[in-house]
C-alpha positions in Angstrom: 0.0 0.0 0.0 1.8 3.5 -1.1 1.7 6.3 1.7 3.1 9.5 2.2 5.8 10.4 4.3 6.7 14.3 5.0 10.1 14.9 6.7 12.4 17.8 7.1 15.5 18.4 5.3 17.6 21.4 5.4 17.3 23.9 1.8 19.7 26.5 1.1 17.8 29.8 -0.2 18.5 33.0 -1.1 17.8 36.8 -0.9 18.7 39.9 -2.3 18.8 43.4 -0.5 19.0 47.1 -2.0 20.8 49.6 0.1 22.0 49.2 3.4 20.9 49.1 7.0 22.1 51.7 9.1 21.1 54.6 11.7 19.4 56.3 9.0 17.2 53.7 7.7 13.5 54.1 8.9 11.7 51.4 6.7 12.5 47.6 5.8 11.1 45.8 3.1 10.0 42.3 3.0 9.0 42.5 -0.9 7.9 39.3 -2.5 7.7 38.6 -6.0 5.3 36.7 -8.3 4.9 34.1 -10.6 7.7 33.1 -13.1 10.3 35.9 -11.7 13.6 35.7 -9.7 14.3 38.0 -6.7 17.1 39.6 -8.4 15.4 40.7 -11.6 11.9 41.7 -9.3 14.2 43.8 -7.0 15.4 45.7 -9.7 11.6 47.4 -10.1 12.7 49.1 -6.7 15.6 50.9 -7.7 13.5 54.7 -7.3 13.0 53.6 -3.9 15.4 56.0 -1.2 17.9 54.2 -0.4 19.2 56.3 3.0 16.2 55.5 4.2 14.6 52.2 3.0 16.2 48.7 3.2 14.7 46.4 1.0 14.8 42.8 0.9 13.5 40.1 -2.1 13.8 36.4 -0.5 13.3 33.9 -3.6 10.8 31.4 -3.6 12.0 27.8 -2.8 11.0 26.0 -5.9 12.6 27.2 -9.2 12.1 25.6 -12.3 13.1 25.9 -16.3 10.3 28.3 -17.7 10.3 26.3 -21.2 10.3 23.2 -19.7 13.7 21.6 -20.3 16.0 24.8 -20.8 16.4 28.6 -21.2 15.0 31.1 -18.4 14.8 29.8 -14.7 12.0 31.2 -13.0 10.6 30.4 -9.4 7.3 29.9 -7.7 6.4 30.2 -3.7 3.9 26.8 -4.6 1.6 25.0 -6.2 -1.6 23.2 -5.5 0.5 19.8 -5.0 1.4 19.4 -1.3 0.1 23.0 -1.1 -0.2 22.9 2.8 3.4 22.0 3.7 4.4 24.5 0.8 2.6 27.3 2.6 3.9 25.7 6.2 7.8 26.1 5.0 7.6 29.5 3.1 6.4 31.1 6.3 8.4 29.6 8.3 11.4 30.6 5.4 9.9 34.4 5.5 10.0 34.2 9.1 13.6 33.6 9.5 15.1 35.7 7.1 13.1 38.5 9.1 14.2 37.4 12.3 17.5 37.2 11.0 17.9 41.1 9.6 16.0 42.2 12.8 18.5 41.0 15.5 20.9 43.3 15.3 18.9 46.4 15.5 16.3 48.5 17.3 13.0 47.6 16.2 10.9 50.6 17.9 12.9 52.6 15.2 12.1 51.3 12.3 8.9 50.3 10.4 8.6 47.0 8.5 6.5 47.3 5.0 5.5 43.8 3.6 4.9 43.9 0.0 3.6 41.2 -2.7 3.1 41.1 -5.9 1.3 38.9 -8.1 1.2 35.3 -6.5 3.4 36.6 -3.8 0.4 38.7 -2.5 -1.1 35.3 -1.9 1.9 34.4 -0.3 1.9 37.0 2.4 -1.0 37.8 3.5 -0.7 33.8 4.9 2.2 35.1 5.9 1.7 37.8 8.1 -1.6 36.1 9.5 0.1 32.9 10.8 3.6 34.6 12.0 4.7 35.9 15.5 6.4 38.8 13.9 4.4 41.9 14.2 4.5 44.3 10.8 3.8 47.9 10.3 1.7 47.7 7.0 0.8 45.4 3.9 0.7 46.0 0.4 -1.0 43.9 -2.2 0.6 44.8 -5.4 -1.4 43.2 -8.4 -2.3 40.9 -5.9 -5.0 39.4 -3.9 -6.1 37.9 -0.9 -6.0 34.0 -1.1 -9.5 32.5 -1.2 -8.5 29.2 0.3 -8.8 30.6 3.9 -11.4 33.8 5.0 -9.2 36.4 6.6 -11.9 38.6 6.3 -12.6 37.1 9.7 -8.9 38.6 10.6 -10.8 42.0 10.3 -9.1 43.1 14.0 -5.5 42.1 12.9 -6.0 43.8 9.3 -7.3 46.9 10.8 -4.1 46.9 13.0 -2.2 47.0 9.6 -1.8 50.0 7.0 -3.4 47.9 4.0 -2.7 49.3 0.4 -3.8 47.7 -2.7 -1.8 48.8 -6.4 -3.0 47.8 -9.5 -2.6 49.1 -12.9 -5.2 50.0 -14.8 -4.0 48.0 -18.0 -3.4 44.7 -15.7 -4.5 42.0 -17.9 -5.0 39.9 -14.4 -7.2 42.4 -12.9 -9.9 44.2 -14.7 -12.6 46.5 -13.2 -14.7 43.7 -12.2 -12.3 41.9 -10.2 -10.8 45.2 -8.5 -14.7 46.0 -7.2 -15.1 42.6 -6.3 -12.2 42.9 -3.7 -13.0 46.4 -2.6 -16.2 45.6 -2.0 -15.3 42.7 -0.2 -13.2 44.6 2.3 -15.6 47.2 2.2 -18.5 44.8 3.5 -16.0 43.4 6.2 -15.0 47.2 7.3 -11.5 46.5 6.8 -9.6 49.6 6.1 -7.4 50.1 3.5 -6.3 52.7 1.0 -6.4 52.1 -3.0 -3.9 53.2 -5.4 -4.6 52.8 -9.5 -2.1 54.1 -11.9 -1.7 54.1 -15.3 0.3 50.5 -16.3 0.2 46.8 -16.6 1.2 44.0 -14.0 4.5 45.3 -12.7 5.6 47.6 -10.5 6.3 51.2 -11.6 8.4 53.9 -10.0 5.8 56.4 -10.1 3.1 54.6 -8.1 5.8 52.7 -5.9 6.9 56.8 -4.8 2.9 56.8 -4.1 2.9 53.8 -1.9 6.4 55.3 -0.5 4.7 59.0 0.5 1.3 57.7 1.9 2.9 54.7 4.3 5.5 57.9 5.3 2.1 59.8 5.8 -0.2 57.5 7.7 
């Protein structure tokens, strides 16, 4: 009889950081990327960013894989609907220590820490951030959206307790106007809060929008 039999094993991952942490730096970044992309190249989009003041890290998904199939582009994806609950399990427990690990060596009271995802990593942390210990300053969904496999609508309290923004371009081929009221409306119903930002672009993130996102967490 075949059965199924889960066991730990050590992984070496991987993360990439722009700028540097110092007495000056006021925000850190947890930014996840989505679908199909590699930390590196997804970091890039944050370049516009301040970097006397912001610290931004891009862990990399655990599974990568050859985007054609056999050869060419590697690409990399946080999981898949195979084994999908011990997926979830290690990449917050993978997010968790890379945090942990930039945190120990500095003051916390000091400094904010922004969670970003974009795409399928908006998925990725919003179960994040609902099953860690770490507390976070604010949440951004990026052409993203909240996973429907769980209802953190019942996490109303712990949302509110967040600064919630949600980006999306207006020429997202992901998210048209039907799906963008869908969610608002949904969070609307639930009375969570959250501020929307639309620009003018398709699935990615764009300087001018991202200095948006920048000036209203600095604001709020």
């Amino acid at each position: 009889m075949m059965q199924q039999v889960n066991f730990k094993t050590e992984k070496t991952a991987r993360y990439f950081t722009l700028g540097k942490l110092t007495s000056k730096t006021k925000n850190i970044w947890i930014v996840c990327h989505g679908y199909a992309q590699l930390a590196n190249h997804f970091l890039k989009w944050f370049e516009s960013i301040d970097s006397e003041e912001n610290f931004i890290v891009a862990p990399e998904a655990l599974h990568r894989f050859y985007w054609k199939g056999f050869d060419g582009k590697v690409v990399a994806s946080w999981m898949t609907k195979e084994d999908r609950l011990n997926d979830i399990a290690d990449y917050v427990n993978y997010l968790d220590q890379i945090t942990l690990s930039i945190l120990q060596n500095i003051n916390r009271k000091d400094i904010k820490i922004n969670v970003l995802g974009f795409s399928q990593g908006g998925a990725t942390v919003c179960r994040w951030v609902t099953q860690s210990n770490l507390n976070f300053d604010s949440l951004t969904l990026w052409a993203g959206a909240f996973p429907e496999d769980i209802d953190y609508f019942e996490e109303r309290d712990f949302f509110n307790s967040l600064n919630l923004h949600i980006v999306i371009g207006d020429e997202d081929p992901f998210y048209n106007e039907e799906r963008v009221t869908k969610q608002t409306l949904l969070l609307a119903d639930k009375n969570i809060n959250y501020t929307l930002i639309r620009f003018q672009g398709h699935h990615k993130v764009l300087p001018i929008p991202l200095k948006e996102l920048e000036e209203s967490l600095k604001n709020s």
